[in-house]
C-alpha positions in Angstrom: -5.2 127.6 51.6 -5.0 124.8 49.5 -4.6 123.6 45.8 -7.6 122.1 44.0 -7.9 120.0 40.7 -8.9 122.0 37.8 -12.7 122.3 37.0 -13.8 121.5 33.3 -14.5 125.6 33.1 -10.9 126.4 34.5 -9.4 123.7 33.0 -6.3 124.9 30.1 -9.7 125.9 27.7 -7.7 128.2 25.9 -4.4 130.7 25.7 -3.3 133.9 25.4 -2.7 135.5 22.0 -2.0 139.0 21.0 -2.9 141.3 23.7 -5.3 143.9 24.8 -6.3 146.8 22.0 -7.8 150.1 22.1 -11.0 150.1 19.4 -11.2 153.6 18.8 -7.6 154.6 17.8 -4.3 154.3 19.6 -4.3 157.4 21.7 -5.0 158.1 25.6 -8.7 157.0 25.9 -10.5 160.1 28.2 -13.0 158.2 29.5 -10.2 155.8 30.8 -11.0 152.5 29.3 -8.8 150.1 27.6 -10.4 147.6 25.8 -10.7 144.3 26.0 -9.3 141.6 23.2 -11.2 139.4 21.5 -9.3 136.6 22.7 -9.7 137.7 26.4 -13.3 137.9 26.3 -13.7 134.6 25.1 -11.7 133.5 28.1 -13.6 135.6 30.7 -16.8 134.4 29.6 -15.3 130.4 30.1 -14.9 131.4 33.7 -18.5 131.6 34.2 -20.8 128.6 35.2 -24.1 129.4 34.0 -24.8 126.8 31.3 -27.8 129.0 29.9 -28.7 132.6 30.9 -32.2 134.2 29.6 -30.9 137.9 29.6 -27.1 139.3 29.4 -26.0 143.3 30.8 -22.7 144.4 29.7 -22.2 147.7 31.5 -19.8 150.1 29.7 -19.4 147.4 26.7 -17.0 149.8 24.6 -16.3 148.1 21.4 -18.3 144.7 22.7 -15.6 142.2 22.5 -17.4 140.9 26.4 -20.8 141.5 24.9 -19.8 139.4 21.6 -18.4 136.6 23.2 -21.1 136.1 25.9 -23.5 136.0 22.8 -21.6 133.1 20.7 -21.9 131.5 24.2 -25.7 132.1 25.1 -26.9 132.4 22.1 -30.6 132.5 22.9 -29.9 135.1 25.3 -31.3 138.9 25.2 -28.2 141.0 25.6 -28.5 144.7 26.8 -25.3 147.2 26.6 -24.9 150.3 28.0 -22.0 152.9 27.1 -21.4 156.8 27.6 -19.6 156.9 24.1 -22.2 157.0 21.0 -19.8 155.2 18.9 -19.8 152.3 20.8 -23.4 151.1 19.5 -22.2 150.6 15.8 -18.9 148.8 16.5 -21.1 146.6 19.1 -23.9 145.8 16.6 -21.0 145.0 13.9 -20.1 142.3 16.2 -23.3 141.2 17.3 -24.5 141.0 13.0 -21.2 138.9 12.9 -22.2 136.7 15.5 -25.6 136.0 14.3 -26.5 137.1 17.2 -29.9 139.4 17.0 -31.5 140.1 20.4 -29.8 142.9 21.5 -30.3 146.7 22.7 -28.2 148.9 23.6 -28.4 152.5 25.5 -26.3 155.1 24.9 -26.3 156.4 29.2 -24.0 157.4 31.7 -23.4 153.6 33.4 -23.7 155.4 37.0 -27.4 157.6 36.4 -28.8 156.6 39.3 -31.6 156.8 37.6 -30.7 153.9 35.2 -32.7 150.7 36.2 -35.8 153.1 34.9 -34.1 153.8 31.9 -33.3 150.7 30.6 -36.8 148.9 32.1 -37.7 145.7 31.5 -37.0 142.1 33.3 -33.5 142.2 35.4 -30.5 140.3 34.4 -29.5 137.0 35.3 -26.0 137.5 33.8 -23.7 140.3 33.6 -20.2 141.0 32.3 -18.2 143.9 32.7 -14.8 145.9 32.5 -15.4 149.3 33.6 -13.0 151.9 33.0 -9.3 152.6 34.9 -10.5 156.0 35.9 -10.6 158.0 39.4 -14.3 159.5 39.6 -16.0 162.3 41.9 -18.5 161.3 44.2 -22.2 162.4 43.3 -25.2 162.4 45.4 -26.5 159.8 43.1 -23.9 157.3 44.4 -25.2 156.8 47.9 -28.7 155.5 46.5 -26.9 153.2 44.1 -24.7 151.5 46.9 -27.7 151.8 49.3 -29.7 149.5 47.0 -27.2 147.5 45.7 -26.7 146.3 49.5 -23.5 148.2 50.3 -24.7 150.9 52.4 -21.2 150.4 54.5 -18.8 151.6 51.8 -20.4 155.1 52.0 -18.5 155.6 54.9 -15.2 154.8 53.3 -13.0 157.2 51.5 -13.4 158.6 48.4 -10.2 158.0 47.4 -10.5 154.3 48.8 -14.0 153.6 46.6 -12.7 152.9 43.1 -15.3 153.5 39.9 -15.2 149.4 39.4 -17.0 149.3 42.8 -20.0 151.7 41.4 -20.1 149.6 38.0 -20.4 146.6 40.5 -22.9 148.2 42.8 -25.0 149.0 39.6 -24.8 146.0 38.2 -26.5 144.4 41.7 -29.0 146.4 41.3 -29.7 145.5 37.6 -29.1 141.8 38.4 -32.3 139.5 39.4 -30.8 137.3 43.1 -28.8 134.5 42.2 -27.5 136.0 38.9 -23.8 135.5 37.7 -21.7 138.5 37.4 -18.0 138.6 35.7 -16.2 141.7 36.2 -12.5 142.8 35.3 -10.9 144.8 38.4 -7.4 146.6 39.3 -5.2 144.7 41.0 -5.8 147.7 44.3 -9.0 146.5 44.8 -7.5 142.3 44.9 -5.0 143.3 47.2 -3.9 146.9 48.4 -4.5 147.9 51.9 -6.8 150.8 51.2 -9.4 148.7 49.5 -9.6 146.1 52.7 -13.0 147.4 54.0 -14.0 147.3 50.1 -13.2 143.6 50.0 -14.8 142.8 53.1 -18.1 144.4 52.1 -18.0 142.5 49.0 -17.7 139.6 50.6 -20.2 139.8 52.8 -23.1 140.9 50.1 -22.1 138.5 46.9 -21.2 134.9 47.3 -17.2 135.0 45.1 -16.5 132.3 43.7 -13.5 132.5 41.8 -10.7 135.2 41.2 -8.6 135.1 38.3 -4.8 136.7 37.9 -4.5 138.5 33.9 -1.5 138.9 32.5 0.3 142.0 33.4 0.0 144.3 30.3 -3.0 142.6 29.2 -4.2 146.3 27.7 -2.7 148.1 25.4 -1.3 151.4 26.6 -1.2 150.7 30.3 0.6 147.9 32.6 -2.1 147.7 35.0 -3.0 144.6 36.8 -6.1 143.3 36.2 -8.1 140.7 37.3 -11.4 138.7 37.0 -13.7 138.5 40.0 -16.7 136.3 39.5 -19.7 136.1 42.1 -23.4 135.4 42.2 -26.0 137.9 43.4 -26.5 136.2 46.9 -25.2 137.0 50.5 -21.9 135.8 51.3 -21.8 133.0 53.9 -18.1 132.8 54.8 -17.3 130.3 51.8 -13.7 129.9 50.4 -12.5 131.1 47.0 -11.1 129.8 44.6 -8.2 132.2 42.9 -6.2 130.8 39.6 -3.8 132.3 37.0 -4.2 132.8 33.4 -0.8 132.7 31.6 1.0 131.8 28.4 -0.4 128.0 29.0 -4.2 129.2 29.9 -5.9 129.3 33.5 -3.6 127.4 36.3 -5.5 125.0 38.4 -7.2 127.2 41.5 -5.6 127.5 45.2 -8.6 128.1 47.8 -8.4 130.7 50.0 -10.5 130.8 53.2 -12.8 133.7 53.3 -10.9 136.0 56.0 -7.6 135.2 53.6 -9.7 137.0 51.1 -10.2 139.6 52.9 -6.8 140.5 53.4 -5.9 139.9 49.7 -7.1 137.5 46.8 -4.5 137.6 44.0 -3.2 134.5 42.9 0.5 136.0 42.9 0.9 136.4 46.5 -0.9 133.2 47.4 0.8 131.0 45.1 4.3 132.2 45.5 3.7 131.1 49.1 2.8 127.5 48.0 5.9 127.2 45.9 7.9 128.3 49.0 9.7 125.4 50.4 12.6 127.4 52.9 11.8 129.1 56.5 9.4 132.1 56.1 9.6 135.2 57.8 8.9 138.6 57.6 10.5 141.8 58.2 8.3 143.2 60.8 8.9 139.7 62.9 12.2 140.7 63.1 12.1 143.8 64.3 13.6 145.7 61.1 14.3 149.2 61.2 12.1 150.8 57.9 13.2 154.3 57.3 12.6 156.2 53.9 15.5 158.3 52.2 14.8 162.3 53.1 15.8 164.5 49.8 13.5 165.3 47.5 14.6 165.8 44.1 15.4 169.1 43.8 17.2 168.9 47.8 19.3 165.9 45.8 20.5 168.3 43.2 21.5 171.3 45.3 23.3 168.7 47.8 27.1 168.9 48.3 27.6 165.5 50.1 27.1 162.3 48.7 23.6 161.2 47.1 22.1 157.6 46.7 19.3 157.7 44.3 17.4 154.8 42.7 19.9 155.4 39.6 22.4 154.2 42.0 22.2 150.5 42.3 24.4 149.6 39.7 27.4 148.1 41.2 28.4 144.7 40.1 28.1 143.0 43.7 24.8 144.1 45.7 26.1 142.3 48.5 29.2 144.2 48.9 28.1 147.6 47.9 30.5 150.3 48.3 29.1 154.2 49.2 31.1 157.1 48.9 34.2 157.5 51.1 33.8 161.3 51.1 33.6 162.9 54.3 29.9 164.0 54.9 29.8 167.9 55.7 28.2 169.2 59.1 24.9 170.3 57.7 22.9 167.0 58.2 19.7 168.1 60.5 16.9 165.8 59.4 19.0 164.0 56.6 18.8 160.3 56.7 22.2 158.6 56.1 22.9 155.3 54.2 25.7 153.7 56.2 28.2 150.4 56.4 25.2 147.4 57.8 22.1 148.9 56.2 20.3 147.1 53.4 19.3 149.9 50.5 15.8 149.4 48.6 13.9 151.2 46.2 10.8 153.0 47.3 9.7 154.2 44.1 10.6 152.7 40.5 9.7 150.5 37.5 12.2 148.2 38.3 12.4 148.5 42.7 12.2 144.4 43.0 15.5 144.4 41.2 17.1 147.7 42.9 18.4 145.9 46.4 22.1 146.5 47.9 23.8 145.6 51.1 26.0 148.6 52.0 29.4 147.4 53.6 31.5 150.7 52.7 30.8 154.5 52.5 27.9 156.7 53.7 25.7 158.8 51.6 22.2 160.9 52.1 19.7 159.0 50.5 16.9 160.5 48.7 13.0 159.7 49.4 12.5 157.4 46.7 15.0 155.0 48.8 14.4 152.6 51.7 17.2 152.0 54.4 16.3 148.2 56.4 18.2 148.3 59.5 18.1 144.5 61.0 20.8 142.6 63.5 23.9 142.0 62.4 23.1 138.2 62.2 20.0 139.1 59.7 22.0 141.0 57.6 23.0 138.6 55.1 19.9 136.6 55.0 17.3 139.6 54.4 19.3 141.0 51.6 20.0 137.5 49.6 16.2 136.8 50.5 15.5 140.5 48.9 17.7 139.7 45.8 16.3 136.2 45.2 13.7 135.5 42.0 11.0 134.5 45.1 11.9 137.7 46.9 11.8 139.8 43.7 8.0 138.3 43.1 7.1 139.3 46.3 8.3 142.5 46.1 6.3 142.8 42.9 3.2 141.4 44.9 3.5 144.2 47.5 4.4 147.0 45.1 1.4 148.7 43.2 1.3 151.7 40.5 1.2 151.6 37.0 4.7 152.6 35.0 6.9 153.4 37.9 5.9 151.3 41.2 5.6 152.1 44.6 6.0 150.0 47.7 4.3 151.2 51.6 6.4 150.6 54.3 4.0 148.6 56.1 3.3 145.9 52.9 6.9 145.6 53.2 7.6 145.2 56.7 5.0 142.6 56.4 6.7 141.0 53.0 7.2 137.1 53.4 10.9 136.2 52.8 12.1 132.7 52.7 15.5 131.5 54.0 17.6 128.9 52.0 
């Protein structure tokens, strides 16, 4: 990994303002999609390199703020959207009239008809931007012929569950895109970085040639806190090449880190690999030294009915985390399969909007922890180092790095045991 100089397209082009806005009223969108902000779209379309581009597809376009900026950029271009929603095509053409912009169609489909190369027809694309929708879909019969032709035969053999709707709007878009074309696409932070989503990553990879990655800010849409970010590829087989991943903030897009192509594989957001850069102190990690990971055993409604002492996550709120101090009560004999919180052990949150500040070293009391807690067990000599590591501002980033959800968080044991932590 390594830092690079800014291009003249990732250069600081432009800021943040306002934020992300839902164009059809302020309630929860059913199709899932929060749209994008004018301001955003003109920064995702700067990411791109294509100076000129014949012919534009913006796949579930919503209210068109992607499809408007890419035509005040290419403004010769023929731009074709496609949306489920049939009040997308006036709010789009609104913008486009604004624009000057004229050469445009749009087709009011379902973006994954496998059927849909046929119905729009025509030339394919040699540009194509995109923010699909933050919504879990079912798996039709339909969807093995789109990943088939798109080139990604091998994600039919992973998990539902693991094979997000942003992969199918990707997989579509290949197969609407002419070889060499430029794609931008907008993407949940679980397919950048979670586990689940490795074998997604490393098919992707292999077909598309990804050129950049670029970290939004968190809470970039209105109505959700999601994690987003910008992957941008060209429609040609991946040969092993780095990537380069930046950060769009306050000040506008950082200047790019590259990342070796088997880094990527294991994750591409700029937040993990640029927290490691700014770490100057001895690294390691959890699993390296042998930590003890066990979560809390009470449920919620076991936590109620409980007559000995409970730690919840509503519990960390002594003024010393270092010297945290349980319950001297006497625990009762009933404690079969209850996992105790004792004098040594280092307390975490498992589950909760706020887990990279919830962190306690335990040096009194005992209490039964509940399931939305973590108990670290490490040598007496590690003690002290793991928990201030924990509690520092690099190890509360990297325990927002490793924790994913929307609203209230969640951490796996296994990104934690595998959590960089830097000693002073």
């Amino acid at each position: 990994m390594r830092a690079r100089d800014a291009s003249p397209i990732l250069a600081n082009q432009f800021t943040v303002s306002g934020e992300m806005h839902q164009e059809f009223g302020s309630g929860r969108d059913p199709l899932g999609r929060y749209y994008t902000d004018p301001s955003i779209g003109q920064a995702f379309v700067s990411l791109l390199d294509r100076r000129h581009a014949s012919s534009i597809l913006d796949l579930g376009s919503g209210g068109g703020s992607l499809t408007v900026a890419a035509a005040q950029r290419w403004t010769d271009a023929r731009i074709q959207t496609v949306d489920l929603d049939f009040g997308a095509e006036e709010n789009i053409r609104l913008g486009m009239a604004s624009a000057g912009h004229l050469a445009h169609s749009h087709l009011v489909a379902d973006v994954l008809d496998e059927n849909l190369p046929e119905l729009i027809g025509g030339p394919l694309f040699d540009l194509a931007v995109c923010n699909p929708p933050y919504a879990k879909i079912r798996w039709r019969d339909g969807f093995a012929r789109i990943l088939s032709e798109a080139g990604l035969a091998d994600l039919r053999a992973v998990p539902a569950e693991a094979l997000p709707s942003d992969i199918m709007f990707l997989a579509q878009i290949l197969r609407l895109a002419e070889p060499g074309a430029e794609v931008g696409i907008i993407v949940p932070d679980g397919l950048i970085s979670a586990r689940r989503s490795r074998a997604v990553r490393e098919a992707l990879l292999r077909r598309v040639r990804v050129m950049r990655v670029v970290q939004l800010p968190r809470g970039s849409f209105r109505g959700t806190e999601a994690q987003a970010h910008v992957i941008v590829f060209r429609n040609e087989l991946g040969r092993g090449e780095d990537v380069d991943i930046s950060n769009l903030g306050a000040n506008g897009v950082s200047s790019p880190l590259s990342i070796s192509s088997s880094a990527a594989e294991a994750r591409m957001d700029y937040g993990y690999y640029g927290l490691r850069t700014a770490t100057t102190g001895h690294r390691f990690t959890l699993r390296e030294i042998h930590a003890d990971i066990t979560r809390g055993s009470l449920s919620s409604s076991e936590a109620r009915e409980c007559c000995d002492p409970v730690f919840h996550t509503n519990g960390f709120v002594q003024a010393d985390p270092l010297a945290y101090r349980l319950s001297r009560e006497r625990l009762g004999q009933d404690r079969l399969g209850r996992r105790i919180a004792e004098p040594g052990d280092i307390l975490l949150a498992r589950v909760d909007r706020e887990l990279h500040r919830k962190v306690c070293l335990v040096i009194e009391g005992r209490a039964v922890m509940t399931d939305c807690v973590y108990r670290i067990r490490v040598p007496a000599m590690w003690r002290s180092s793991v928990a201030r590591a924990l509690m520092s501002a690099n190890g509360q980033a990297a325990l927002v790095c490793a924790s994913r959800g929307v609203g209230a968080r969640m951490l796996n044991k296994e990104d934690l045991l595998d959590l960089e932590l830097e000693t002073a």
